[in-house]
TORBADO-682958 format. One record per residue (C-alpha): x, y, z; residue in three letters. Coordinates in pm, whole numbers, padded with zeros to 5 digits, always signed. Layout:
BEGIN
XYZALA/...
//
This chain:
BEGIN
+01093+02153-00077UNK/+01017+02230+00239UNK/+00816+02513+00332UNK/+00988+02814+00481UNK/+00856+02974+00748UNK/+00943+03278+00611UNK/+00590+03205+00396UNK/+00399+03211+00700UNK/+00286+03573+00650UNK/+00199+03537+00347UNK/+00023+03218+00361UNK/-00163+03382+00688UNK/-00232+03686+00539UNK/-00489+03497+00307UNK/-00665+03400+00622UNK/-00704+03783+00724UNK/-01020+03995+00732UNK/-01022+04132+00452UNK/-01369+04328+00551UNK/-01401+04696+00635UNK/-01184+04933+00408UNK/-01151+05282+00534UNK/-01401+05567+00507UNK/-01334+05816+00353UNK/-01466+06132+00486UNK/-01687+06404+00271UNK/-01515+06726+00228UNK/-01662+07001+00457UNK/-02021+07123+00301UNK/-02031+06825+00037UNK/-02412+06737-00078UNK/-02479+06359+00127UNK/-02489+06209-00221UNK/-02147+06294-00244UNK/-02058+06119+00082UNK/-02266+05813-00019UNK/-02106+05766-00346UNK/-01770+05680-00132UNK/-01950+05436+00156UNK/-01674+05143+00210UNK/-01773+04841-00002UNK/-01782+04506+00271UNK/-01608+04247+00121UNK/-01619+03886+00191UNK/-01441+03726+00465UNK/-01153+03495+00334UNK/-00955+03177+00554UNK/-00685+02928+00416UNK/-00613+02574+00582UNK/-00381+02293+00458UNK/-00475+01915+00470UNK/-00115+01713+00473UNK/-00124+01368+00382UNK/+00119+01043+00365UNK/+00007+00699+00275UNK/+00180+00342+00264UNK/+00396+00438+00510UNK/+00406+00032+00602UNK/+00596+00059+00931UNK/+00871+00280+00819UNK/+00965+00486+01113UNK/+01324+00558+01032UNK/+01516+00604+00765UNK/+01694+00247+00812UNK/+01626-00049+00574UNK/+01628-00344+00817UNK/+01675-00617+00518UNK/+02070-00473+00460UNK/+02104-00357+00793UNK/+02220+00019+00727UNK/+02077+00336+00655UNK/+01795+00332+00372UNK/+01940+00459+00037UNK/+01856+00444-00368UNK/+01941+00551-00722UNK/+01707+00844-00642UNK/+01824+00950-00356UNK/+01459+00959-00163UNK/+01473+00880+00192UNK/+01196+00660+00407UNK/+01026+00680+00733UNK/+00783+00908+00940UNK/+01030+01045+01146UNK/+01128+01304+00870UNK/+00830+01332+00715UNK/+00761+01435+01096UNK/+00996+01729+01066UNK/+00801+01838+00730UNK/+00509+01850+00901UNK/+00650+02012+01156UNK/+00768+02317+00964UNK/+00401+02316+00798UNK/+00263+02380+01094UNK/+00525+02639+01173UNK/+00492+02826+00837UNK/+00086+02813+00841UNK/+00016+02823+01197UNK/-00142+02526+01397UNK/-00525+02639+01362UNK/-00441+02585+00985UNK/-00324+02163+00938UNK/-00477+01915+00934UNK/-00305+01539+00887UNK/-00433+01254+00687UNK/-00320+00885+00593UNK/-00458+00683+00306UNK/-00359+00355+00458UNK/-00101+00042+00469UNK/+00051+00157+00814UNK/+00101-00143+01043UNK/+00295-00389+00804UNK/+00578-00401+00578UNK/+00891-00402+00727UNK/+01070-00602+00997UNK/+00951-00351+01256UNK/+00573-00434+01192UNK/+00672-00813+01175UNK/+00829-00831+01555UNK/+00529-00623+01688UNK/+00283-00847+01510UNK/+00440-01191+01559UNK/+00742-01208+01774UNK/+00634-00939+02076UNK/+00305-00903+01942UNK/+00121-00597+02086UNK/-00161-00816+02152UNK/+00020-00977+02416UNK/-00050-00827+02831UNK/+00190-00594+02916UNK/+00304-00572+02556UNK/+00441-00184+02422UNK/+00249+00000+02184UNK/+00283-00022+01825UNK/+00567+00256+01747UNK/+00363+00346+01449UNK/+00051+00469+01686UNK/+00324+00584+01901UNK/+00488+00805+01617UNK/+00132+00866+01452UNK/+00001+00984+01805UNK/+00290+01229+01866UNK/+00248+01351+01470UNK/-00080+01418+01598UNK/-00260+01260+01290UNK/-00636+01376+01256UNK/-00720+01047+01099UNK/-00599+00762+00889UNK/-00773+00529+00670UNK/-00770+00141+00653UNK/-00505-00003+00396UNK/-00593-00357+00330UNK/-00266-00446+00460UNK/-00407-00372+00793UNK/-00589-00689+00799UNK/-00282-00896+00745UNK/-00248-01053+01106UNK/-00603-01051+01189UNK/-00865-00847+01329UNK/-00737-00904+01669UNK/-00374-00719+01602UNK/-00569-00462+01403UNK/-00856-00368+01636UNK/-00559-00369+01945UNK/-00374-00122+01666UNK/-00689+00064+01695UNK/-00719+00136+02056UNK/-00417+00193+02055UNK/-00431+00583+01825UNK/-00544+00885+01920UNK/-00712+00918+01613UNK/-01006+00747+01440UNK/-00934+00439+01148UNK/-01190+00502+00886UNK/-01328+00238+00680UNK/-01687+00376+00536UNK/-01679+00031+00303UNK/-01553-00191+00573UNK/-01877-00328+00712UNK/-01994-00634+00946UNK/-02086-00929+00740UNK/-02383-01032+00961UNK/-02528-00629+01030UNK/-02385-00499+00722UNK/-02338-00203+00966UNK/-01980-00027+00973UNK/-01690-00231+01123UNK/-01514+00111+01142UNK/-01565+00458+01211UNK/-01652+00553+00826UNK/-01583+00934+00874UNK/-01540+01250+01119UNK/-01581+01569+01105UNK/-01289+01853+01204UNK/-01375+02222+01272UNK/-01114+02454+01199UNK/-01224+02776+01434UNK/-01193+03100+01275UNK/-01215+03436+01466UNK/-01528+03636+01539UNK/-01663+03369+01217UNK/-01856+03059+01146UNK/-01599+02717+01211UNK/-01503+02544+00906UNK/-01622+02203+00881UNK/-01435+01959+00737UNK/-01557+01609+00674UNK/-01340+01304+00623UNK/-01421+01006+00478UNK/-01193+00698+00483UNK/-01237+00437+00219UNK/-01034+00097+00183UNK/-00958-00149-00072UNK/-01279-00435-00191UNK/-00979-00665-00250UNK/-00913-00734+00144UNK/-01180-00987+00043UNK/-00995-01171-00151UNK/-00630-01079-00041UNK/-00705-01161+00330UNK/-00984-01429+00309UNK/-00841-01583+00574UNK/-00850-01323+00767UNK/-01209-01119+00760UNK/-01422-01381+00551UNK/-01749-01435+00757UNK/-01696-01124+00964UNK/-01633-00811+00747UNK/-01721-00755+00378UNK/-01616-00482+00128UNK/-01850-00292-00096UNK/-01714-00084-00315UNK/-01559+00278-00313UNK/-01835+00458-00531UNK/-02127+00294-00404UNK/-01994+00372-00037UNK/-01911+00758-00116UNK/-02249+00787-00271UNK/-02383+00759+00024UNK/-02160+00889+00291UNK/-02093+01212+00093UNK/-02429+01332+00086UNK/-02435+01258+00484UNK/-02121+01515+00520UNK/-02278+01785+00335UNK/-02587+01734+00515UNK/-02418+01782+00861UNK/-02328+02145+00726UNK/-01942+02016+00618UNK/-01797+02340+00404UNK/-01514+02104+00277UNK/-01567+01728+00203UNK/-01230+01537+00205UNK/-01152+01195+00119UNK/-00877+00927+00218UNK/-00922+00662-00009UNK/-00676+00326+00028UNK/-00705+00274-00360UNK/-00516+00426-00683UNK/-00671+00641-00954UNK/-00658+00458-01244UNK/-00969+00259-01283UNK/-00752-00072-01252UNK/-00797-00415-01062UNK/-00497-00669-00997UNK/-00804-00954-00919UNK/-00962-00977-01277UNK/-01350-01028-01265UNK/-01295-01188-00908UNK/-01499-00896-00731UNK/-01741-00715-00888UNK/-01561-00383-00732UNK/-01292-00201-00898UNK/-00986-00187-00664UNK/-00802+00129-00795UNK/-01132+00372-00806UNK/-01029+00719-00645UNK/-01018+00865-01052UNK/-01391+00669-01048UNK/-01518+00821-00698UNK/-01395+01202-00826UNK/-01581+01138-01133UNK/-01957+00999-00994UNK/-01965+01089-00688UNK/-02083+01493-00650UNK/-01991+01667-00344UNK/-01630+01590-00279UNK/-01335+01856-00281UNK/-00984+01619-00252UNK/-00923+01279-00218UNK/-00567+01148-00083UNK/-00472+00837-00247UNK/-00288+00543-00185UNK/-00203+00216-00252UNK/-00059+00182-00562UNK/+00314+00344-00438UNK/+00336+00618-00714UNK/+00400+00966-00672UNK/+00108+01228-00801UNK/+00177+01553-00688UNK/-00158+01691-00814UNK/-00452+01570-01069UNK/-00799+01672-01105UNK/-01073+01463-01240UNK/-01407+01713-01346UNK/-01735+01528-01136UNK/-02016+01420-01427UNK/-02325+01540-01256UNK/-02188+01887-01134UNK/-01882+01990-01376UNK/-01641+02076-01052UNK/-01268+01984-01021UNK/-01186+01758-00771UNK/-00827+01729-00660UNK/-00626+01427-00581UNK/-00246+01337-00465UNK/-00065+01016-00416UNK/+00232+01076-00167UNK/+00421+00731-00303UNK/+00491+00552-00004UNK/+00718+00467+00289UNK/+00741+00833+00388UNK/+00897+00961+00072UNK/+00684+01212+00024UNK/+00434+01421+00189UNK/+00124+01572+00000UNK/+00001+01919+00081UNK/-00345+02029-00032UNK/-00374+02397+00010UNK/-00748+02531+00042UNK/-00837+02939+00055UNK/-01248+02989+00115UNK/-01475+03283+00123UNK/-01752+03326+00378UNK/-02034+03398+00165UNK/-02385+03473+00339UNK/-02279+03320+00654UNK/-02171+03002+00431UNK/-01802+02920+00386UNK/-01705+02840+00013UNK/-01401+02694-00150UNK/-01244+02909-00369UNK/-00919+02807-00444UNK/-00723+02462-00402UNK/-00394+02295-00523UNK/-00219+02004-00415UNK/+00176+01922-00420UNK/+00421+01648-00293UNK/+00725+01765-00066UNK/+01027+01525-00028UNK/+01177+01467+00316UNK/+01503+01386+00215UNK/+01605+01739+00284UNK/+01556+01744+00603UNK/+01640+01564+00929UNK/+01480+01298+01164UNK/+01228+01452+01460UNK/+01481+01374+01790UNK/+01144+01367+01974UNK/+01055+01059+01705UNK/+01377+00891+01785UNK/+01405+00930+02173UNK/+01025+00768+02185UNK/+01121+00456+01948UNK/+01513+00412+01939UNK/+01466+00148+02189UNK/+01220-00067+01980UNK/+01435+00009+01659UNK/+01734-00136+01846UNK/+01523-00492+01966UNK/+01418-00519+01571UNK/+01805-00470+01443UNK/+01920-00719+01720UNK/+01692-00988+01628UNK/+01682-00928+01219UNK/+02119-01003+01275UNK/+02028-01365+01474UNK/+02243-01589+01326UNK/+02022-01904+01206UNK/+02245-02128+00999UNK/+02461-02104+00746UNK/+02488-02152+00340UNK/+02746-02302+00114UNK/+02729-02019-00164UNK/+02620-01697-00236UNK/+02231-01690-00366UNK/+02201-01387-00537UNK/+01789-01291-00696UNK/+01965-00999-00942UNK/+01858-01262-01240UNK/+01551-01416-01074UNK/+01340-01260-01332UNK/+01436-01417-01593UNK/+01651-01745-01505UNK/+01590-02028-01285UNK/+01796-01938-00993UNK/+01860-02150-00646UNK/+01755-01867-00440UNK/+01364-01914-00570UNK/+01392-02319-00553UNK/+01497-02253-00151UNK/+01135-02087-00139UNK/+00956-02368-00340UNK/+01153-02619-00155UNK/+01047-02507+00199UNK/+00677-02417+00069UNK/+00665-02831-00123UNK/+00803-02960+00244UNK/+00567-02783+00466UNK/+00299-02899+00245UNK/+00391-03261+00177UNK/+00384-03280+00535UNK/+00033-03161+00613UNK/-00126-03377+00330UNK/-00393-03646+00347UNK/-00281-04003+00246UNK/-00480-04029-00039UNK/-00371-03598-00168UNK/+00018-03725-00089UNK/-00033-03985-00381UNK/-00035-03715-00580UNK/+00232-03556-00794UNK/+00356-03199-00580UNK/+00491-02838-00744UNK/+00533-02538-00600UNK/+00415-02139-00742UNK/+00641-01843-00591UNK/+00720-01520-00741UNK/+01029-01304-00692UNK/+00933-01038-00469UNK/+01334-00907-00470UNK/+01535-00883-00697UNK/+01809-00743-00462UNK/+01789-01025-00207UNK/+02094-01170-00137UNK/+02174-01518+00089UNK/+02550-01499+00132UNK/+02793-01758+00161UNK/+02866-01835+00516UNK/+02642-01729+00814UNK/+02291-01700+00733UNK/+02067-01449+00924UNK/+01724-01355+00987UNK/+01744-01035+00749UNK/+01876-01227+00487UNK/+01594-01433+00436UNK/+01352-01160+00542UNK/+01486-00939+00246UNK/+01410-01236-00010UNK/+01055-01300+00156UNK/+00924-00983+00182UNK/+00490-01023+00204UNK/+00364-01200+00525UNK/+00197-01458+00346UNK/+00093-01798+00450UNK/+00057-02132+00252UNK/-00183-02336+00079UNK/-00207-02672-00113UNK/-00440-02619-00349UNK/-00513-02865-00655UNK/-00469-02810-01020UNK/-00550-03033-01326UNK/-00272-03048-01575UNK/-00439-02796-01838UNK/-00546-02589-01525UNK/-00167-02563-01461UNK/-00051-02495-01799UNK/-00362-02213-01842UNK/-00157-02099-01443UNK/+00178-02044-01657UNK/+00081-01920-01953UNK/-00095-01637-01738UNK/+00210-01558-01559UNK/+00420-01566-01891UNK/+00235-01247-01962UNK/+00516-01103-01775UNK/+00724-01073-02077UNK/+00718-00886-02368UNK/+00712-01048-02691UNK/+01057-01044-02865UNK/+01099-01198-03224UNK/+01361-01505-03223UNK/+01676-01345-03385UNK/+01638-01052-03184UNK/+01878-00965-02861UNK/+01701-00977-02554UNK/+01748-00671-02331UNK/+01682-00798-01927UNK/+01597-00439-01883UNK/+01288-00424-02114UNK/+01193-00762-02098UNK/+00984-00792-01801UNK/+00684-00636-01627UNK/+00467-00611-02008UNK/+00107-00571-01888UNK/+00150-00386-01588UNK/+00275-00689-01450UNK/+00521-00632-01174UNK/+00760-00888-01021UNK/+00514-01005-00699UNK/+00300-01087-00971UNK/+00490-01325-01171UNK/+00519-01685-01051UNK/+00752-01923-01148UNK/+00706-02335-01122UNK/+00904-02622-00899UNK/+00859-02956-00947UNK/+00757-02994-01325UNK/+00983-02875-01628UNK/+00851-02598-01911UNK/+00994-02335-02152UNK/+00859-02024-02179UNK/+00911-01883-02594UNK/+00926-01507-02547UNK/+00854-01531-02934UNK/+00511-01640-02949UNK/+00204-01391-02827UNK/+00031-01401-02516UNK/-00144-01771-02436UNK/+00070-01987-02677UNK/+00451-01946-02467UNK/+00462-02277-02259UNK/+00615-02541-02426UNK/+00712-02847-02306UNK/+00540-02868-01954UNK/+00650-03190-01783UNK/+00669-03382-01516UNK/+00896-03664-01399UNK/+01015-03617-01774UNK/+00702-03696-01868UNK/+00466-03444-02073UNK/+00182-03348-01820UNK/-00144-03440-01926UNK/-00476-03244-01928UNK/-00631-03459-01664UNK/-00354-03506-01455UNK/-00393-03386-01134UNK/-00137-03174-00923UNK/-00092-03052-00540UNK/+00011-02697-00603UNK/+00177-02544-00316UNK/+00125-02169-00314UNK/+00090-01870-00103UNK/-00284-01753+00049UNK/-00249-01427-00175UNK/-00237-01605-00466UNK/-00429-01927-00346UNK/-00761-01638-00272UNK/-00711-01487-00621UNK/-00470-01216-00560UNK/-00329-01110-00911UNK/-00604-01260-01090UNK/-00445-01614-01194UNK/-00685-01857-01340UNK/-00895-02112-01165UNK/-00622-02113-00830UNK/-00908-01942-00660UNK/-01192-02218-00685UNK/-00957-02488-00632UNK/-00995-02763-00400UNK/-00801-02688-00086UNK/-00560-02970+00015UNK/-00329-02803+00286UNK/-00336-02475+00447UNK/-00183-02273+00768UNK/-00124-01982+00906UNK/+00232-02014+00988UNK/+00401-01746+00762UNK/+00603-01844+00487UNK/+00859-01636+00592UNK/+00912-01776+00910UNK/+00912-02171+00779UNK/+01190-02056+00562UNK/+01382-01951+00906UNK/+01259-02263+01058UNK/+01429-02454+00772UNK/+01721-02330+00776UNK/+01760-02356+01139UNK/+01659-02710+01148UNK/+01971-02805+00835UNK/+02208-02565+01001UNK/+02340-02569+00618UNK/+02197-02433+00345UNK/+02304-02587+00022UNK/+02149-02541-00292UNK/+02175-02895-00373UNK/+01911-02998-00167UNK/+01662-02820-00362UNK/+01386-02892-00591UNK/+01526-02820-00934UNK/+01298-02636-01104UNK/+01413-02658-01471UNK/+01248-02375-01630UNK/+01363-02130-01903UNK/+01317-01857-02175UNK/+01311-01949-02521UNK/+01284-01747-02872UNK/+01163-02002-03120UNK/+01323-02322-02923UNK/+01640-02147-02834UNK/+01744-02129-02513UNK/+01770-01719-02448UNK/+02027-01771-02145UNK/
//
């Protein structure tokens, strides 16, 4: 809940000398002892600041989901965008008093919904005369104090990020984003905030922005040759020490990377991509981290440091502006020093409250040029294709994306690489897009092709392929043949979420949901012919995937037969404008399905 200013004095009062207590006076003719024994005890002088924090906030600035074309809503009732998390911070600031906030990101701000896509491709803000970003116009009026570097940043190329750059009023840290010839930061890798405190010593507060080690992989494209990404812990290690030596009283962390140890990319990097838990725990010296990336809410957890034994707190504020995380610190000026005595963290939801006006007079305008050109018309389709089942069935809505992806592909290969037999990898990123019958627009295809990915042709021997799907088949949870299948328990086993999972166009397989994990494809063919072990395929798949993304075997270290960096998205638009009609006919069939034991589950 929000916090009422009606707490301000109380929250304030913390922040109050609490030095000099009265005298009291010796009774006329009372021995000096006597007075002595009551001289006023001086106690310590106390102050209390806040550090807010959002993360993922992937262009959300309003509370408007641009892929149905109305106002955001879900089962949970949580709302999106900065422009109420805006009004939170807003009472914050109200409640605690200005000289007491401080504002943080963790990351992921400058892609992710149509919004970011038309600033980045169609009116890109790289172009002369183009508007600013609205996110560094929001951030700017939110007065952020600094933001760190999600690796979704890096998504349409240095250039758009480093003119995203210029264009804040606050710093983008990156203290493990560094040049790949100097191996000397690429980014500002921290600053330092005073936080002035009456007739005392400021409070220095250090920040430290870390990103994610698998922009390597996820954006090869993108930074190979020019930036590289060591990890978190090794990073901290040494920028920590650095803050503390510069005389910071608080040490403060933004960290683009989750806090459970995890890494999507397998052994792909030798740096652990979710390491916040792994940076509280080694590296001594930090207070709080604010994490991201991972889209989960943690209100508050502490992990205990190994060397010195102290708490350090973290929160995760989910993302797209539902939440906002408040870290509440109280210190005690001890011999001129200021210590922290005291600090909790909590998540606030914005749904409670409404949109800043100031947010929406500044960016109503670009809002209205995104909704304008998300409702272009660009052809039309003969039925409704629906991704509700997607999961689990071949559906026509996927073969549209492996039948654009095998197209552009077939048409960029070498004579002697278009002899060879062509499939198609895609996952279901939606499982609530929907094409409808009739006229086709922009949105609708947006909403089914979410990620701004591009497309490679990379090649695959036949048991290379079959080791491809029996990885993805990991998706599912094992259920016995005889036993009723349940859609809602069958998928995502391993921590395996839906942009994960890929499905294959362009050869025929089962997948038994009976067997265990590395013995489910069955009957892999192609042509109706079983695929051999040496056969050789062109494999038409997106960069994220093609660079290692998700950790699929061998896809990485392929030989590259086609690649571009038109989006995938936007060849699906350029597809359907060119038929005018959709029709699912004219699609790859794709012929895959869930067995238990041989039976067909759907």
């Amino acid at each position: 809940m929000p916090v009422s200013p009606l707490n301000r004095r109380a929250f304030v009062k913390k922040s109050a000398v609490t030095g000099a207590a009265v005298a009291v006076a010796g009774t006329a003719g009372a021995p000096a002892a006597q007075a002595a024994e009551h001289k006023p005890v001086k106690k310590n002088r106390t102050w209390s600041f806040s550090v807010l924090g959002t993360t993922d906030l992937h262009s959300h600035v309003f509370d408007w989901d641009y892929y149905l074309d109305k106002a955001y809503s879900d089962s949970k009732g949580n709302s999106v965008g900065v422009a109420r998390v805006a009004t939170l911070i807003k009472q914050q600031r109200a409640a605690k008093g200005e000289e007491h906030v401080l504002l943080v990101d963790a990351g992921d701000i400058i892609q992710g919904t149509s919004l970011a896509y038309y600033f980045a491709r169609v009116q890109p803000i790289t172009d002369k005369g183009a508007p600013k970003h609205p996110m560094a116009v929001a951030m700017n009026y939110m007065r952020y104090d600094a933001a760190a570097l999600g690796n979704h940043e890096f998504n349409y190329g240095i250039e758009v990020l480093r003119k995203f750059e210029s264009q804040c009023r606050f710093p983008l840290l990156g203290a493990n984003a560094l040049d790949a010839k100097t191996l000397k930061p690429a980014f500002q890798p921290y600053t330092v905030k005073r936080i002035c405190v009456p007739g005392a010593p400021d409070i220095k507060v250090g920040i430290l922005g870390l990103t994610n080690p698998g922009i390597a992989i996820w954006d090869k494209d993108n930074v190979s040759g020019k930036m590289v990404f060591p990890g978190l812990v090794e990073q901290a290690k040494k920028y920590v020490p650095r803050l503390r030596a510069l005389g910071c009283d608080v040490v403060f962390l933004t960290d683009h990377s989750g806090l459970d140890g995890s890494s999507s990319y397998g052994d792909e990097l030798p740096y652990v991509e979710n390491a916040s838990n792994l940076v509280a725990q080694q590296v001594p010296g930090i207070d709080a981290i604010l994490v991201g990336h991972t889209h989960v809410e943690v209100p508050s957890y502490t992990v205990k440091n190994e060397e010195t034994g102290e708490d350090v707190l973290l929160s995760e504020p989910y993302c797209w502006g539902y939440r906002l995380s408040v870290f509440d610190f109280e210190l005690e000026l001890v011999r001129g020093q200021w210590k922290v005595t005291s600090k909790t963290a909590q998540t606030l939801n914005p749904n409670t409250v409404d949109e800043d006006p100031e947010i929406k007079k500044l960016l109503e305008a670009d809002h209205e040029l995104v909704v304008k050109y998300v409702n272009t018309a660009v052809g039309t389709c003969t039925e409704d294709l629906s991704a509700a089942e997607s999961c689990w069935k071949d559906v026509p809505i996927m073969d549209f994306i492996h039948q654009v992806q095998m197209d552009a592909v077939k048409a960029g290969l070498s004579t002697a690489d278009a002899a060879l037999p062509l499939i198609s990898v895609a996952a279901p990123f939606s499982r609530t897009a929907d094409i409808p019958a009739g006229s086709v627009t922009i949105k609708d295809i947006a909403g089914l092709y979410i990620y701004d990915n591009t497309l490679y042709g990379k090649k695959l021997t036949g048991a290379q392929l079959k080791d491809y799907l029996e990885y993805a088949a990991k998706y599912y949870h094992q259920v016995a043949a005889g036993t009723k299948v349940d859609t809602a328990t069958l998928t995502n086993a391993n921590s395996f979420w839906d942009y994960m999972y890929d499905t294959a166009a362009g050869v025929s397989y089962d997948i038994d949901i009976a067997q265990a994990e590395g013995s489910r494809i069955k009957n892999l063919s192609y042509n109706g012919t079983p695929v051999t072990d040496d056969q050789v395929f062109v494999v038409a798949v997106n960069n994220y995937r093609a660079n290692g993304g998700s950790g699929y075997p061998h896809i990485a270290a392929a030989d590259i037969a086609y690649s571009s960096t038109n989006e995938i998205r936007q060849l699906m638009i350029d597809y359907v404008t060119a038929k005018a009609t959709l029709d699912p006919k004219d699609f790859a069939v794709t012929n895959w399905k869930l067995t238990q034991g041989g039976t067909p589950v759907f």
